[in-house]
PAZADO-163041 format. One record per residue (C-alpha): residue number from 0; residue in one letter; z, y, x. Coordinates in Angstrom, 3 decimals, m for minus. Layout:
+-----+---+----------+----------+----------+
!   k ! r !        z !        y !        x !
+-----+---+----------+----------+----------+
! NUM ! A !        Z !        Y !        X !
...
+-----+---+----------+----------+----------+
***
This chain:
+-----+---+----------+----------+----------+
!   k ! r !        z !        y !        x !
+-----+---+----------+----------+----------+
!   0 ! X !   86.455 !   60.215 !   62.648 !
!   1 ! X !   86.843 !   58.508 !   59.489 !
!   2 ! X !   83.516 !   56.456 !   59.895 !
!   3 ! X !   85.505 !   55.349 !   63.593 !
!   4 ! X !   89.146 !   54.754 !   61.847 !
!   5 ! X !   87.215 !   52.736 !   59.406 !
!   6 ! X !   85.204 !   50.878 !   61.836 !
!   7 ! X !   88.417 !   49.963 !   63.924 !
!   8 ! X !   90.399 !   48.936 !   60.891 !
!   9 ! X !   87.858 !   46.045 !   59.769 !
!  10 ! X !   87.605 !   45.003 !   63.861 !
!  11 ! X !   91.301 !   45.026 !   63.503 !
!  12 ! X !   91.359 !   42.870 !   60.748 !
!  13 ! X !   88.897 !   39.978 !   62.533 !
!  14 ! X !   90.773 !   40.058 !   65.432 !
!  15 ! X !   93.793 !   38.744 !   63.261 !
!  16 ! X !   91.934 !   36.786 !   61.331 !
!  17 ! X !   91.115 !   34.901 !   64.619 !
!  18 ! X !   94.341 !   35.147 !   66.286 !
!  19 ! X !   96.050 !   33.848 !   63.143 !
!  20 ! X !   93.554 !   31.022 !   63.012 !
!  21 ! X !   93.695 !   30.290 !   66.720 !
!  22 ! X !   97.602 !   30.091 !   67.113 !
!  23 ! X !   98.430 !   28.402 !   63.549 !
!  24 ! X !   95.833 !   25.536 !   65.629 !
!  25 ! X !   97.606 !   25.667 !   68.517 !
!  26 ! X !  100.730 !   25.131 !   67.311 !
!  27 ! X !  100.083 !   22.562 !   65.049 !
!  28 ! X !   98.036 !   20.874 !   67.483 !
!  29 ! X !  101.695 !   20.927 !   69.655 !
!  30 ! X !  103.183 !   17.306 !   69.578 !
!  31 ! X !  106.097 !   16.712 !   66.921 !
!  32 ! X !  106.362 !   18.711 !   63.726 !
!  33 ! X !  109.782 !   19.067 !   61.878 !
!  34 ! X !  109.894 !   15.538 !   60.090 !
!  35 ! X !  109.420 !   14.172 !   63.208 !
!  36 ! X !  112.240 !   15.604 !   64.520 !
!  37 ! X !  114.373 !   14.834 !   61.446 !
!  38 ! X !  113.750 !   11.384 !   61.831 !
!  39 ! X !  114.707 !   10.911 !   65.175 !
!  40 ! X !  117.595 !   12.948 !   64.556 !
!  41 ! X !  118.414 !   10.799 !   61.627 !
!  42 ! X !  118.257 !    6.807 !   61.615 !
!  43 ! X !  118.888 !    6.426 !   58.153 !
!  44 ! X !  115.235 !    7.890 !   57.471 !
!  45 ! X !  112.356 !    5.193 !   57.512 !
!  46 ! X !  109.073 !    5.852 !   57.952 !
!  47 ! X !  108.069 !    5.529 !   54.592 !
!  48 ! X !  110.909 !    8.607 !   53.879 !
!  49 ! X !  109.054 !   10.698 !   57.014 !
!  50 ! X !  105.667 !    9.903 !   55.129 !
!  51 ! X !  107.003 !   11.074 !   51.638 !
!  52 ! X !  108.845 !   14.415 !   53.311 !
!  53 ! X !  105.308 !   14.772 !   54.988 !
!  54 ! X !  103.694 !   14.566 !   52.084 !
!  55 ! X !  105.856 !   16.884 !   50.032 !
!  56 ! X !  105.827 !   19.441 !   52.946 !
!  57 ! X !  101.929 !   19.580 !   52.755 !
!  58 ! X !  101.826 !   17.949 !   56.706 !
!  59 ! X !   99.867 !   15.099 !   55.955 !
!  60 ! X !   96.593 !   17.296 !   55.060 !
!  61 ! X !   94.126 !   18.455 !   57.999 !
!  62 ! X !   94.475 !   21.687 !   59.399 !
!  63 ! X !   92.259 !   23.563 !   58.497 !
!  64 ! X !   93.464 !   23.134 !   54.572 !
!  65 ! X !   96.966 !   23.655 !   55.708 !
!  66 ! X !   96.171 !   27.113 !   57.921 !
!  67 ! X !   93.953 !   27.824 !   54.306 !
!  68 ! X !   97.344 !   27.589 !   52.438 !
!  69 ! X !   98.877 !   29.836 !   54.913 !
!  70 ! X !   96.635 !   32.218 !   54.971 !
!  71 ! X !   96.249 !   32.612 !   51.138 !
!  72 ! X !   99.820 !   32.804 !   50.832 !
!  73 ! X !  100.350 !   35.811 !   53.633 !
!  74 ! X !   97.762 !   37.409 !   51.749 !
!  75 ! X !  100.566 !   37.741 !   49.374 !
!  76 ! X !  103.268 !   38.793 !   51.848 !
!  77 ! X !  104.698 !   35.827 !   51.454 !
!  78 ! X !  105.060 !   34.168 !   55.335 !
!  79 ! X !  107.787 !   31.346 !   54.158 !
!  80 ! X !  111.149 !   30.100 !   55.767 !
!  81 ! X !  112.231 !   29.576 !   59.146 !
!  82 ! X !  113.338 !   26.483 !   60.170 !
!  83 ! X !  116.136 !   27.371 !   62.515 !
!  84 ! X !  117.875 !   30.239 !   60.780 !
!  85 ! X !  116.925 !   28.703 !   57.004 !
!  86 ! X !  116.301 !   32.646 !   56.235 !
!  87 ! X !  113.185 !   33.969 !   55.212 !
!  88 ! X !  111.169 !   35.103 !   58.217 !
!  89 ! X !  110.058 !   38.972 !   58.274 !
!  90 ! X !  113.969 !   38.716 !   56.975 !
!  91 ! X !  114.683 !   37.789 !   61.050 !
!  92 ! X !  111.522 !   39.405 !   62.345 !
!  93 ! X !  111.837 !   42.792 !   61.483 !
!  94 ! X !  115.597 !   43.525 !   63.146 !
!  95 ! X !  114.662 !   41.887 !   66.325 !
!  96 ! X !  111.161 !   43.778 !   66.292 !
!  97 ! X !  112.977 !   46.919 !   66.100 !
!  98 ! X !  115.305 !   45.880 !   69.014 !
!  99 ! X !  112.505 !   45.045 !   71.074 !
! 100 ! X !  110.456 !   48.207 !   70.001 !
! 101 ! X !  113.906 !   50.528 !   70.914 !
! 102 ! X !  113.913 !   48.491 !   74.156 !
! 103 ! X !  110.236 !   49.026 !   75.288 !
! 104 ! X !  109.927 !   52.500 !   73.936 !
! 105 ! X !  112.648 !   53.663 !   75.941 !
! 106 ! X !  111.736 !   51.936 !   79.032 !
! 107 ! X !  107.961 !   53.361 !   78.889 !
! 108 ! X !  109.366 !   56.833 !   78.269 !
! 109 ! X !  111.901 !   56.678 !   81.432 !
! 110 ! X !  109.079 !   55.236 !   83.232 !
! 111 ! X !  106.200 !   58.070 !   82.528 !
! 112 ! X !  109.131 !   60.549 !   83.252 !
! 113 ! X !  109.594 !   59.769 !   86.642 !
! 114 ! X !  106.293 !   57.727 !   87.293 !
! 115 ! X !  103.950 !   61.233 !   86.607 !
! 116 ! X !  105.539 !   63.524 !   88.617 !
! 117 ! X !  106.192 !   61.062 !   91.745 !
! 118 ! X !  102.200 !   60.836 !   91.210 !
! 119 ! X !  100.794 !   63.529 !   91.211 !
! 120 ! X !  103.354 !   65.190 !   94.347 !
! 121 ! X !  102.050 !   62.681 !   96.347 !
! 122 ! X !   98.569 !   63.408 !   95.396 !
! 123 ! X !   98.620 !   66.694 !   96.108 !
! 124 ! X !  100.895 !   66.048 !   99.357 !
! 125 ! X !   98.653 !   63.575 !  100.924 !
! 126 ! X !   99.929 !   61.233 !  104.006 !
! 127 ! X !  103.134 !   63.302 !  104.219 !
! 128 ! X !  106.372 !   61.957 !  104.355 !
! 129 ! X !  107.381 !   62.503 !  100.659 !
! 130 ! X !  103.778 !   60.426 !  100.219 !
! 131 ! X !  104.823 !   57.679 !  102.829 !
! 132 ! X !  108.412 !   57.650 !  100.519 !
! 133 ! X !  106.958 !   57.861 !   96.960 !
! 134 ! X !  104.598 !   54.979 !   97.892 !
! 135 ! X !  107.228 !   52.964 !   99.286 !
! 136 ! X !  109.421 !   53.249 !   96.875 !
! 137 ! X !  106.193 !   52.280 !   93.899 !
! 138 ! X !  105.386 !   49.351 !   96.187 !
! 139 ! X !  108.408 !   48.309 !   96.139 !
! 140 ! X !  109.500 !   48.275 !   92.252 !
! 141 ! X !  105.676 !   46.933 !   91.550 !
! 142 ! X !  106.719 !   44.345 !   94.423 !
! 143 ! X !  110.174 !   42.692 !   93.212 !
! 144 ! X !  110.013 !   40.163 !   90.636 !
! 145 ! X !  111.843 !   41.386 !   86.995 !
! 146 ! X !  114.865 !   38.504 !   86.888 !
! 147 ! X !  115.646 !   39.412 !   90.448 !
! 148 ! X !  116.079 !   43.085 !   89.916 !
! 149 ! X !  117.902 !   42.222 !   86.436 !
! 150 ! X !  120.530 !   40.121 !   88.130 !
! 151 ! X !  120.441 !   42.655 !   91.071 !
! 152 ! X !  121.579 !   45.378 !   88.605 !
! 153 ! X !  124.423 !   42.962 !   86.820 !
! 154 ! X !  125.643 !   42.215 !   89.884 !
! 155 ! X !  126.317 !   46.064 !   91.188 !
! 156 ! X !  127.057 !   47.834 !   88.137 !
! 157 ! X !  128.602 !   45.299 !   85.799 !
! 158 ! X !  130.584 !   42.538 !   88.509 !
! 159 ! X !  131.007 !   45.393 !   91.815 !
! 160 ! X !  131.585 !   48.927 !   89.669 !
! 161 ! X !  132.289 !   47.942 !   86.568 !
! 162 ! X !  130.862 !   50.896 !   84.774 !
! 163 ! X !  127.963 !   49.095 !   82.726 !
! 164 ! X !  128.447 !   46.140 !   80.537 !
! 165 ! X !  126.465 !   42.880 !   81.257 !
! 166 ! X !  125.249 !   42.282 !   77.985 !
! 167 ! X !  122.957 !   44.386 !   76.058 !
! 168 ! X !  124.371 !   43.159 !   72.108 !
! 169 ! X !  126.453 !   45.907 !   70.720 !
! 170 ! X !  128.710 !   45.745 !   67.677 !
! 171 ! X !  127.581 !   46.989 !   64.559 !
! 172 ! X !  129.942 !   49.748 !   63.641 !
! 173 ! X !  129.414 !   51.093 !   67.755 !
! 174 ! X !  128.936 !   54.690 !   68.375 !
! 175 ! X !  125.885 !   55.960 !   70.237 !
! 176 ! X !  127.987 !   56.367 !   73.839 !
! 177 ! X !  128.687 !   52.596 !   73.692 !
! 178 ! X !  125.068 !   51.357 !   72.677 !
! 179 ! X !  123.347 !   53.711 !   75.092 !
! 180 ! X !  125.980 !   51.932 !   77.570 !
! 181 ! X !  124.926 !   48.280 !   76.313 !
! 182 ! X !  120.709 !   49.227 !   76.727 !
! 183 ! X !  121.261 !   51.656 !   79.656 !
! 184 ! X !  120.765 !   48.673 !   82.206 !
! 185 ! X !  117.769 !   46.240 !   80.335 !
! 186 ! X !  116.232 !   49.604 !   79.942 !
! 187 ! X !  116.355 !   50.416 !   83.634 !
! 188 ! X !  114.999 !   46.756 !   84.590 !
! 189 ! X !  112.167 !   47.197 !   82.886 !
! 190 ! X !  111.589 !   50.999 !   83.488 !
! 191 ! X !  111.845 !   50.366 !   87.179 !
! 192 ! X !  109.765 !   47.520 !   87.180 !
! 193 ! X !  106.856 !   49.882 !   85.653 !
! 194 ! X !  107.372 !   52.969 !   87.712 !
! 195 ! X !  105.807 !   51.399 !   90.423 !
! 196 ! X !  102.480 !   50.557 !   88.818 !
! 197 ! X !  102.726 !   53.578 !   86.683 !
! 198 ! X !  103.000 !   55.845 !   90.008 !
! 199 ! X !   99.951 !   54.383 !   91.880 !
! 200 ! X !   97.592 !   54.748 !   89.508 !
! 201 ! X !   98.637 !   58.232 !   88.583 !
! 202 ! X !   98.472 !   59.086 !   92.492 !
! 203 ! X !   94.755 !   57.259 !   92.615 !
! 204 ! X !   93.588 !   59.068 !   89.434 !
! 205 ! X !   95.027 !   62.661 !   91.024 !
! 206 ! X !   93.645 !   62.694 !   94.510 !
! 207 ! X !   90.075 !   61.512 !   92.849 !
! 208 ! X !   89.937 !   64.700 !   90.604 !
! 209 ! X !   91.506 !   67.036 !   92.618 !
! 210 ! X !   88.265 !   66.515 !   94.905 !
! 211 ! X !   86.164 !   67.292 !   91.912 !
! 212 ! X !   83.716 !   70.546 !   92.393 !
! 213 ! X !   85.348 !   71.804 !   89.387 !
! 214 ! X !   88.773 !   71.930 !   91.131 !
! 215 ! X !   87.043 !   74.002 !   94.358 !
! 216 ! X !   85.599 !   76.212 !   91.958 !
! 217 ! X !   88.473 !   76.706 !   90.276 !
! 218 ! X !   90.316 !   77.532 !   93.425 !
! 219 ! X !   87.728 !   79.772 !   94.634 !
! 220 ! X !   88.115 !   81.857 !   91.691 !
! 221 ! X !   92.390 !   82.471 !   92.678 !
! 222 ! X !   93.519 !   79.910 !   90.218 !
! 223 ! X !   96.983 !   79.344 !   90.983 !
! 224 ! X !   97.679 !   76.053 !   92.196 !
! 225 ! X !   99.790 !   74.928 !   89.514 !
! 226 ! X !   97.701 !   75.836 !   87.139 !
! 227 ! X !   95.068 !   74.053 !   88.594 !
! 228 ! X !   97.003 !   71.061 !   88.395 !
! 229 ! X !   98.185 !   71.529 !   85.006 !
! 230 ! X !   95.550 !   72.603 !   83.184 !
! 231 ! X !   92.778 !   71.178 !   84.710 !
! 232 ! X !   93.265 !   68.109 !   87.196 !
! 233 ! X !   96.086 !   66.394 !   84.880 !
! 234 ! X !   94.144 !   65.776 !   81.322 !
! 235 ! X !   91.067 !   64.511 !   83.536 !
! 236 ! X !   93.691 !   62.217 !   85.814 !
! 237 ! X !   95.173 !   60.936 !   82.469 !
! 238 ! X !   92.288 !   59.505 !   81.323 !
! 239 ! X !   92.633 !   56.131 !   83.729 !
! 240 ! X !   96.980 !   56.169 !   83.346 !
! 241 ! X !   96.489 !   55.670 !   79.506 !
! 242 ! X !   94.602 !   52.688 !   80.082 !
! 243 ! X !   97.413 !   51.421 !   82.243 !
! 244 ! X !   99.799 !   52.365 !   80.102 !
! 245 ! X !   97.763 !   50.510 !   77.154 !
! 246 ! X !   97.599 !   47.687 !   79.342 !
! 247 ! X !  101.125 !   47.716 !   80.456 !
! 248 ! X !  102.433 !   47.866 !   76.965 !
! 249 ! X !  101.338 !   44.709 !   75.987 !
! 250 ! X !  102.813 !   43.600 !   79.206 !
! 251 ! X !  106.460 !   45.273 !   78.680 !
! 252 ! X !  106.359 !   43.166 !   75.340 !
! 253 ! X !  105.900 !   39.569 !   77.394 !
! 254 ! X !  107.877 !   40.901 !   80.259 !
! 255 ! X !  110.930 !   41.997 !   77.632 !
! 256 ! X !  111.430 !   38.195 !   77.127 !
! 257 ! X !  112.852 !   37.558 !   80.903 !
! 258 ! X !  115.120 !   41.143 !   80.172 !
! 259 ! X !  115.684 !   39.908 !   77.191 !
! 260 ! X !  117.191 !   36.260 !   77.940 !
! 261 ! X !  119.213 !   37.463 !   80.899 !
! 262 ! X !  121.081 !   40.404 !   79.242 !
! 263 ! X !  121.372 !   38.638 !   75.852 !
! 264 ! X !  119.354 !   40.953 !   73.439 !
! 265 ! X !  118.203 !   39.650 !   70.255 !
! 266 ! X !  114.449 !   40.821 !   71.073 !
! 267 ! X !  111.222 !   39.562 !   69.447 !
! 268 ! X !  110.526 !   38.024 !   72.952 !
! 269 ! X !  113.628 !   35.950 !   73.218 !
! 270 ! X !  112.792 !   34.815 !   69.242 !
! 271 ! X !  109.094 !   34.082 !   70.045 !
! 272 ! X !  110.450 !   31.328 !   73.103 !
! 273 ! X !  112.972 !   29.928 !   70.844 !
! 274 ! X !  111.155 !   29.497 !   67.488 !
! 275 ! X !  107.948 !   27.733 !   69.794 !
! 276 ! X !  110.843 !   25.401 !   71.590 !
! 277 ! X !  112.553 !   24.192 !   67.879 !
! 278 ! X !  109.071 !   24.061 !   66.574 !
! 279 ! X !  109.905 !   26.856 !   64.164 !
! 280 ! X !  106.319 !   27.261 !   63.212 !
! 281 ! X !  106.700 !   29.852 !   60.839 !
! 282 ! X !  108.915 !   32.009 !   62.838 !
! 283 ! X !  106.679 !   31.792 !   65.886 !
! 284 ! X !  103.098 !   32.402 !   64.237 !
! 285 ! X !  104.199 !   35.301 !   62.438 !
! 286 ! X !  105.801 !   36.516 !   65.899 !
! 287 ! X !  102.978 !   36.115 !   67.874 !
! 288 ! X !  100.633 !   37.516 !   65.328 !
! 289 ! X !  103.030 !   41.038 !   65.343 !
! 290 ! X !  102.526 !   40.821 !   68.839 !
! 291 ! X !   98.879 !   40.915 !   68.493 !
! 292 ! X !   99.721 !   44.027 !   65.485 !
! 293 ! X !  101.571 !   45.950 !   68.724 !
! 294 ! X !   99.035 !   45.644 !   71.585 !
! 295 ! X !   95.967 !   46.337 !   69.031 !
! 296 ! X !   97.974 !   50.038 !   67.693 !
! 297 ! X !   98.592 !   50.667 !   71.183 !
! 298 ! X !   94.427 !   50.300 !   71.803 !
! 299 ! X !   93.595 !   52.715 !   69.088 !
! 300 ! X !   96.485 !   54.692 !   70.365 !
! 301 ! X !   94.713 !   55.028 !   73.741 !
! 302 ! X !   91.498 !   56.087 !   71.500 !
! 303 ! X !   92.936 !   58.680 !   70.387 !
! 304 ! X !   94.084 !   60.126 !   73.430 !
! 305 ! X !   91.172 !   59.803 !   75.013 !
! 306 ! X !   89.866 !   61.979 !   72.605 !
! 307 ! X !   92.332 !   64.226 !   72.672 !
! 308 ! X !   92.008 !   65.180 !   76.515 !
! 309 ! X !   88.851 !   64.999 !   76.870 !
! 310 ! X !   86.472 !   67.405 !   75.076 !
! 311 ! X !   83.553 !   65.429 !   75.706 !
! 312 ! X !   84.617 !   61.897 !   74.162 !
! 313 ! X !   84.023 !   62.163 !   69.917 !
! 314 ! X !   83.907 !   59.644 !   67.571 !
! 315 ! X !   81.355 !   60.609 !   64.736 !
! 316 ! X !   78.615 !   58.457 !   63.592 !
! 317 ! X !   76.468 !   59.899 !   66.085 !
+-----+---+----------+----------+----------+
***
């Protein structure tokens, strides 16, 4: 195990290493830099003021000395200023990771809570009615487009009822009631927009192990038939869902930018589109590259698991 937690840490670390290098290119490739936009913003700057400020800012040298100078500076935790908010940036980056974190976290949970059990009923009630429902019902949340159900849910419980509030900011000094009331609808968008998925593949995974010899034998010997399920058909069924779920994470963290803009919640998503837009550069590669942190833990999250419910899968040396 350690000769595996090793191994992933140093692929880990060249994954970064690439991503970092790949994005800081990308975004300085991107056309206009900051002096640029000070000077049009300014006509009392000449060019020869835009080549000094260039100069001074280190913009004038090619890129691949500039990312250098990045680099060896993050090395020493030290990721600079952002433009926008003139604050330095994990200073910004770390409250609006949390938010988005809180919002995602909570939205995967409400999701595997209903998505799991919808699956495997209908799994184990094949072509019934409660399986004609439950797949209607997953088609149908994997079907409608995120914005539309976000405005969908404004519109009946924030405009029509008037029990929910619109916006998902909450005051600092709130209690819990009121900032479970600001999240409860962005964290029902997105919940509902992964149950569907969620549900399918749980369904898929069930009916293919319940078939299994292992099940019939396990029935033949008066297994009860929730134990059967349980003990033996879920861990196996899991195995596919957690690379979903893996999957999907990464996606939650893209798709919390549309929930994000539309219920005004100061996410890393909504920070991300708004530091690459005022060509924040420092902002946005350190965003990105904590993006790329998130969906690599929640890899070697799904490694573990897998190892974890299934007896078979070890990782030793051997």
């Amino acid at each position: 195990m350690t000769y595996y937690f090793l191994r992933r840490l140093s692929q880990t670390f060249i994954v970064l290493l690439a991503m970092s290098f790949i994005i800081y290119s990308l975004i300085g490739l991107m056309p206009g830099d900051p002096i640029d936009i000070m000077v049009q913003s300014d006509p009392n700057l000449t060019a020869e003021d835009a080549a000094r400020l260039k100069a001074s800012y280190g913009l004038d040298q090619p890129l691949i000395d500039r990312y250098w100078k990045w680099l060896s500076s993050a090395a020493k935790a030290e990721f600079g200023y952002s433009r926008i908010y003139n604050k330095p940036v994990l200073e910004i980056l770390i409250p609006r990771l949390s938010n988005t974190l809180l919002l995602m976290g909570s939205s995967l949970i409400l999701a595997l809570v209903f998505a799991i059990p919808m699956g495997i009923w209908a799994a184990v009630r094949t072509r019934s009615r409660i399986d004609f429902i439950i797949n209607l019902i997953a088609l149908g949340g994997a079907s409608i487009p995120i914005f539309w159900l976000g405005l969908l849910l404004i519109v009946v419980f924030s405009v029509w009822l008037g029990v929910l509030p619109a916006s998902a900011m909450y005051e600092q000094n709130s209690d819990t009631l009121d900032r479970i009331k600001h999240l409860t609808l962005p964290v029902l968008a997105l919940a509902l927009a992964t149950i569907g998925q969620l549900t399918r593949h749980m369904r898929a995974a069930m009916i293919e192990v319940l078939g299994e010899d292992y099940i019939r034998t396990a029935r033949a010997k008066g297994l009860r038939n929730r134990r059967i399920i349980i003990h033996h058909a879920l861990p196996n069924a899991m195995m596919p869902v957690i690379t979903v779920i893996t999957l999907s994470f990464g996606g939650l963290f893209s798709g919390a930018l549309i929930t994000e803009t539309m219920f005004s919640y100061l996410g890393t998503g909504k920070l991300i589109f708004d530091s690459i837009m005022g060509n924040d550069y420092n902002m946005a590669l350190v965003s990105l590259l904590f993006a790329t942190i998130l969906v690599l833990f929640s890899n070697f999250v799904a490694d573990l698991l897998y190892a974890r419910l299934d007896p078979r899968v070890r990782y030793d040396r051997r």
